[in-house]
N, C-alpha and C positions, 0 to 999 in steps of 0.2 A: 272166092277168097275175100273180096270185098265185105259179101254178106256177113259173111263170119268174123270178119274185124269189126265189124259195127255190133255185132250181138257180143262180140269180147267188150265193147268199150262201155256198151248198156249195162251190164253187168256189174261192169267194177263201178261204173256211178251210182248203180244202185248200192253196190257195199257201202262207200261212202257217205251216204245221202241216212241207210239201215242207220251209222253209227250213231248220228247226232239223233235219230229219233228218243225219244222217250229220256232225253237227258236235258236240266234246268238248271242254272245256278238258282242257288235260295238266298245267296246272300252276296250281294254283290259290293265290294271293295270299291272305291274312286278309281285305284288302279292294281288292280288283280295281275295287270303284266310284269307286275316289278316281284311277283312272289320270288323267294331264294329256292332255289333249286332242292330236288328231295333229299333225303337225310336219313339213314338209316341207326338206329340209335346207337351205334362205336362208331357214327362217322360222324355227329354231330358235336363233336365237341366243345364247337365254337359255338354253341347256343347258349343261353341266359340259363342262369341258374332256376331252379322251379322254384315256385314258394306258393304263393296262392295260383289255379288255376289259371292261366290265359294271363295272366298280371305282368307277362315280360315289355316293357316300355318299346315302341314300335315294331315288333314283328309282327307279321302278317304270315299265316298260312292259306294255303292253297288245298282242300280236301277233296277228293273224286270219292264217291259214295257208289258204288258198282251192290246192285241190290239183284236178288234171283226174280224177284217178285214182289206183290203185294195183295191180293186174293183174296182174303181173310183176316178178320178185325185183329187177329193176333199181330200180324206183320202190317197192318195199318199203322197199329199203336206202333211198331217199333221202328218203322220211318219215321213217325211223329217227333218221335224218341231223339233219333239222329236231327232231323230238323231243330227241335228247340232249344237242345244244345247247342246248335251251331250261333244261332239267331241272339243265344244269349253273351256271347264272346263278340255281336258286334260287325263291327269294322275289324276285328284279330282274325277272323276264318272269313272264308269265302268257300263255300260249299257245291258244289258240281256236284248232283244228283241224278243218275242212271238208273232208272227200271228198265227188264230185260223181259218183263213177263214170260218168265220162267221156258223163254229160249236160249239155248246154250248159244247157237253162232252169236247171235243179240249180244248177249255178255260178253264171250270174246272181243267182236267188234267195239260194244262200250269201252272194254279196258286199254283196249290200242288209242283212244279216240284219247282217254281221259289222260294218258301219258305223254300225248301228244300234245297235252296242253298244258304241260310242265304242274301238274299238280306237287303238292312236296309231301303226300301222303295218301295211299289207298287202303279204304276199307271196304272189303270184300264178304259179302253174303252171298255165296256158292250157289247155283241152282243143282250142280252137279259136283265130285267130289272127284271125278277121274278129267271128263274134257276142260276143266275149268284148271288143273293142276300149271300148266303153263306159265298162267297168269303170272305165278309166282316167281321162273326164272324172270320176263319179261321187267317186274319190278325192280330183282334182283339186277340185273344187266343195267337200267337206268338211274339204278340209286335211290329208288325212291322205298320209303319201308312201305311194305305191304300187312294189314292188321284184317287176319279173317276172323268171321266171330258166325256165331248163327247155327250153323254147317262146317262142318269137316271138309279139308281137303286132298287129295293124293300127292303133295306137296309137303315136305316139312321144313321147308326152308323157307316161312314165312317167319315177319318179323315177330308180331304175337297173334295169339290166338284165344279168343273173347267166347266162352261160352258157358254155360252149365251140362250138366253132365243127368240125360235122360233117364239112364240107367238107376243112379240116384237115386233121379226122383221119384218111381216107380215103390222105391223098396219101404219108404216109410208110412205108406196107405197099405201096402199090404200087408205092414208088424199091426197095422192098425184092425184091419180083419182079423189078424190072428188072435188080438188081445181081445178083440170084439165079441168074436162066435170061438171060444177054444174048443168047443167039441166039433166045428165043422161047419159046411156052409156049402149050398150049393148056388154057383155061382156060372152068370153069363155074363161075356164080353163085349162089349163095345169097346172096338179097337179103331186105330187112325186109320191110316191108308199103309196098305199091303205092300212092302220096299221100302218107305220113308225111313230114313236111318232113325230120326227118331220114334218111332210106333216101333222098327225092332228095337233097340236099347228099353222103352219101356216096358214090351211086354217080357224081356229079358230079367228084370229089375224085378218085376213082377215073382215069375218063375221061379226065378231064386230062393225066394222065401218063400211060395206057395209049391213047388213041386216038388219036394220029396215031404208031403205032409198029404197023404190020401185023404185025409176026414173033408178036405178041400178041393172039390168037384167042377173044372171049369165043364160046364152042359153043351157051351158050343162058346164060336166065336165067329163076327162078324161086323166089316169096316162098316165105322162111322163117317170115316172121314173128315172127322173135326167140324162136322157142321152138323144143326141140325134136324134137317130136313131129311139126310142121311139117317140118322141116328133115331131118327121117328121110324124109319119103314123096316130099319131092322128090330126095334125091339119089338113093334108090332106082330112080324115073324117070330121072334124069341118067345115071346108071353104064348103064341098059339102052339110052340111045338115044346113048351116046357112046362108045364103047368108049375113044376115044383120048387121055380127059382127064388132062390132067399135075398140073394144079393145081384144088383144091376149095378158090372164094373164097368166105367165111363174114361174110355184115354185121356179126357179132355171135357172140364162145366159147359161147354156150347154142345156138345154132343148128349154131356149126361142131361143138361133139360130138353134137348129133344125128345131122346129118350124116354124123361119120368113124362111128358104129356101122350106116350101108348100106356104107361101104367095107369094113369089116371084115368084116359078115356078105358081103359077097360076095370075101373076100381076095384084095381087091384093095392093102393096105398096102403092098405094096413098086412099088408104080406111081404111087400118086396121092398128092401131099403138099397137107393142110389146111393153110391161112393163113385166118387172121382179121382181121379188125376186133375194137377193143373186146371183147377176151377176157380180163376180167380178172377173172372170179367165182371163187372159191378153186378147185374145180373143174376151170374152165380154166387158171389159174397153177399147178398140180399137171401139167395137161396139155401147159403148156410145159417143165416142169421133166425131165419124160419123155420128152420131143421126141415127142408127137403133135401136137401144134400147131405148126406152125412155130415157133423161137425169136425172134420179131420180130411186135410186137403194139400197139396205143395202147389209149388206156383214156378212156373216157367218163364222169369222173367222177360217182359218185352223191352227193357231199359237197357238189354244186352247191347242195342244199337245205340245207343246216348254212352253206356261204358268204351267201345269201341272208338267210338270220337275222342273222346276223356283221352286212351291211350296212344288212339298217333299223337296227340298234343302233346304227351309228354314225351314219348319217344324222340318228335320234333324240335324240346327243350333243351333235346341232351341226356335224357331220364334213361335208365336200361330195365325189361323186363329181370325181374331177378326169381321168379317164378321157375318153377319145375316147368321142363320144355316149353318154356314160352307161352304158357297157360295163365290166363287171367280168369279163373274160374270164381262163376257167380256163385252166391251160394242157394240156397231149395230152400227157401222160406217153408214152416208147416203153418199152416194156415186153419185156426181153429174155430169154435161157438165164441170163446174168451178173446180174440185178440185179432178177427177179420175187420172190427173199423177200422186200424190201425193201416192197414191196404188200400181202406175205400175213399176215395174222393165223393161224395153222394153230392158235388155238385154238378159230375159229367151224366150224361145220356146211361142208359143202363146195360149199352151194347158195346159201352167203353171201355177200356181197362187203366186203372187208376195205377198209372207206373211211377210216378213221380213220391209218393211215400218212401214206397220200397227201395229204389234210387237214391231218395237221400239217408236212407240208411246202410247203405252198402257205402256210399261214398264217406261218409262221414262217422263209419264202424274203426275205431283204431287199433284195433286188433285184429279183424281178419277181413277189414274192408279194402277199400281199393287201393290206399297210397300202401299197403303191403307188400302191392306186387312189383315195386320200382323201388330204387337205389335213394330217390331224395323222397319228404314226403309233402303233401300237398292238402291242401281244403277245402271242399266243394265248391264251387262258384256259385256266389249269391247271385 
């Protein structure tokens, strides 16, 4: 019996010991213990009016950043994202940052841990859409608003929900094939990873407009996985068992130059033309600018996490989501040959993605940018 209380007591130290792993303030306050307690935006009433970002004279927030992961340059950039947000506001936030890599108990445990430390706002990037649902009474029950963005959840009593819409973004590259080849096309896929809610919404988005249009042949399909090392050994396989492919569709620009380096090593470039999805890492906006990518593109922004921050802040203020269900929907930039500078920072690394253009123009769009989605309106913080 003894044995067995001591292996119960090892246990639960380990749970405790799990929570605080992988979790760092980024921005630490003189005194982070004096935050006001959480706020859900009809309970804050008593907050400062909005006007310019962050500009309320001594408040101090408190943010727990609950993240599924980080893996991939895409969710790099958009930690990054959340970070320099934060960093820009100061002594006004104090930021609690949690990677979970992309274990669910991880996450749970982070989110107990971060409410436990009287955060007065959580933003949530889901690794999963069903065990991760909790979280949300959990915030619910302490007061604190809860803002997921990224990922979906089995929860819809979250406070708001920050994302762009996959589906979407699929559907404007493929009116772009049809304008492209109108007699037809025969086409292979490079697709994400098999289940990811987003790889289904986009080959969904896809489908819509290419399947009930026969002249429109997809020859096979097969995960890239959004990387490109993936995305080389499938097309490698594609190019050997298709000979007659016109078009190489890319879920994702890190996949589709994987990808075009099997076309090239087997010169095949003057046959088969790369289109993508969501190619907008410097890299690939270099690669539309040279026309190896087709000139017609959308963009999955990684600023989704620096918007997310934006919104507990104002929800914090007093601010109400006034959006359809609580939707802070980004919008699917098309990204062309004419107007990819406009995305490119060509002073970061080319493995980077240049989020900050895009960001300031979401934020500072006055008609369907981001003070649209709230009751007062607001101005990017310089």
């Amino acid at each position: 019996m003894k044995r067995i209380k001591m292996v119960a007591l090892m246990v639960a130290v380990a749970l405790v010991v799990m929570a605080f792993v992988g979790c760092g303030t980024t921005e630490k306050s003189p005194d982070a213990s004096s935050a006001a307690p959480g706020t859900t935006g009809t309970e804050a009433s008593s907050a400062p009016e909005a006007s310019d970002a962050g500009s309320a004279a001594g408040e101090h927030y408190t943010i727990g950043f609950s993240n599924a992961g980080t893996g991939n340059p895409w969710r790099a950039s958009m930690v990054e994202s959340v970070e320099m947000i934060c960093e820009e506001y100061g002594d006004e936030i104090t930021l609690i940052n949690c990677d979970a890599n992309f274990d669910v108990t991880k996450q749970l445990a982070d989110c107990e841990d971060l409410l436990q430390q009287n955060i007065d706002a959580l933003v949530l990037a889901p690794a999963v859409s069903d065990a991760l649902a909790p979280v949300v009474d959990m915030c619910n029950e302490a007061g604190v608003p809860v803002i997921v963005f990224d990922r979906t959840i089995d929860n819809d009593n979250y406070t708001a929900y920050v994302a762009t819409d996959n589906h979407d973004l699929a559907i404007p590259v493929a009116n772009y094939i049809v304008d492209t080849w109108p007699d037809g096309a025969n086409i292979f896929y490079v697709s994400g990873t098999a289940g990811a809610g987003a790889d289904t919404e986009r080959t969904e988005g896809l489908m819509s407009v290419l399947g009930d249009k026969p002249q429109y042949k997809i020859l096979g399909q097969t995960d890239g996985n959004w990387n490109e090392a993936d995305a080389l050994a499938a097309a490698e396989d594609a190019l050997q068992a298709y000979p007659d492919i016109d078009i190489l569709l890319c879920s994702d620009g890190c996949s589709g130059l994987g990808a075009w380096q099997a076309v090239v090593d087997a010169g095949r470039q003057d046959e088969i033309t790369l289109v993508c999805f969501d190619a907008w890492r410097n890299d690939c906006l270099k690669a539309i600018g040279d026309g190896t990518i087709a000139p017609y593109t959308t963009m999955l922004p990684t600023y989704v996490g620096a918007v997310a921050v934006q919104t507990a802040i104002e929800i914090l203020k007093g601010n109400e989501v006034v959006a359809d269900n609580k939707y802070v929907s980004l919008p699917c930039p098309i990204i062309t040959s004419e107007n990819y500078k406009d995305y490119w920072d060509q002073s970061l690394p080319d493995t980077e993605y240049s989020w900050k253009p895009g960001y300031e123009m979401f934020m500072n769009d006055t008609e369907n940018g981001f003070a649209t989605f709230f009751t007062k309106p607001l101005s990017v913080k310089s």
